[in-house]
N, C-alpha and C positions, 0 to 999 in steps of 0.2 A: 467746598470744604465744610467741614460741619463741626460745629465749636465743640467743644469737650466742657464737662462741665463736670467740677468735681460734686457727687454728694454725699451725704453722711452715710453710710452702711449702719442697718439694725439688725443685731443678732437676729439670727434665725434659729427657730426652735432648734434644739439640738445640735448646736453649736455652739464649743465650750466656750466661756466668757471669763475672763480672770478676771481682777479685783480690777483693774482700770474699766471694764464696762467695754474693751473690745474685743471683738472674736478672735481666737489666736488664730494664728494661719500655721498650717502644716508645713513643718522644714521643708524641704522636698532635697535639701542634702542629705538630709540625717535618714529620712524616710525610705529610698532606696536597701532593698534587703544586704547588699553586699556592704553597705557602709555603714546600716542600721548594726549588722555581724562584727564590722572593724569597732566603729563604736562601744560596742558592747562588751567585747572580747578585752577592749583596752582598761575598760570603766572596773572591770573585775581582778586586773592583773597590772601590779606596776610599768609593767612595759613587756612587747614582745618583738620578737625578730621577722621576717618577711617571710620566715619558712615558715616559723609556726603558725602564724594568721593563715599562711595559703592552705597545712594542712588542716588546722580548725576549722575553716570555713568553705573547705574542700573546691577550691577554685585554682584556676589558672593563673600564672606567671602576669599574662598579660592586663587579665581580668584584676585582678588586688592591686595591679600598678597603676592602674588608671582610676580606681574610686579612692584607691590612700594620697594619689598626687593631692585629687579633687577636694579632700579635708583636711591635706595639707596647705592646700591653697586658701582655705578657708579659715587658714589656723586652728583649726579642729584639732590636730593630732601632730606630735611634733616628729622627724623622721630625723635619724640619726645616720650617718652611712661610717663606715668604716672599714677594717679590715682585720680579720681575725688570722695571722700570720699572711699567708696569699689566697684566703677566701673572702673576698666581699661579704660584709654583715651591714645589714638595713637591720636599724631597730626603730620602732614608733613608741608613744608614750603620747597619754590622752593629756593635752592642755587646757586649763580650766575654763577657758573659751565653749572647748568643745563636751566637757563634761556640762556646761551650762546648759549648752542646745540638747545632750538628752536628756538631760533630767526637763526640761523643757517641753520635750517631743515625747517625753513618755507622760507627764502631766496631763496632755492636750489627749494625747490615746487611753490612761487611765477615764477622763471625763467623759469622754466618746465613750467608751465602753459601758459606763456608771448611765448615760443619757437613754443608751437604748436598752438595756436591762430594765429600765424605770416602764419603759412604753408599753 
């Protein structure tokens, strides 16, 4: 068995570093293009319904259901279901949670982008 030992990480060149002095780490929820699309598509529009995401972000039934669970689950995005006489309406609406992580996750990709422009 081989003991584990925590130690300190030092930024590495090129590695964005916020005002606490640590490296931010990449969502890797938000970072995914189909939820980086839900995200995005939410952050610009009060709320939208499951059709309209699927045809904005030109994806599958199956496919939008399984990355809006996944930021539902994260409380990224808040889903609403109901019914519009006898049609099924899913609507989402970005929670300040999840507007946090992208303004967050576009911070860390703005400084990425600003790091290697400089080189």
């Amino acid at each position: 068995m081989v003991a584990s030992r925590a130690r300190k990480s030092t930024p590495r060149a090129g590695v964005p570093v916020p005002v606490d002095g640590e490296p931010s780490k990449l969502d890797r929820l938000v970072h995914e293009r189909l939820r980086l699309g839900i995200l995005s598509a939410l952050a610009v529009n009060r709320s939208l319904t499951f059709s309209e995401l699927k045809k904005l972000l030109n994806t599958t039934d199956g496919n939008l259901g399984v990355h809006a669970r996944k930021l539902e689950e994260a409380n990224y995005v808040l889903c609403t279901k109901g019914f519009e006489g006898r049609v099924p309406r899913t609507v989402y609406r970005l929670t300040a949670e999840g507007k946090t992580a992208l303004e967050r996750y576009l911070n860390h990709m703005e400084a990425l982008i600003g790091t290697m422009r400089l080189r």
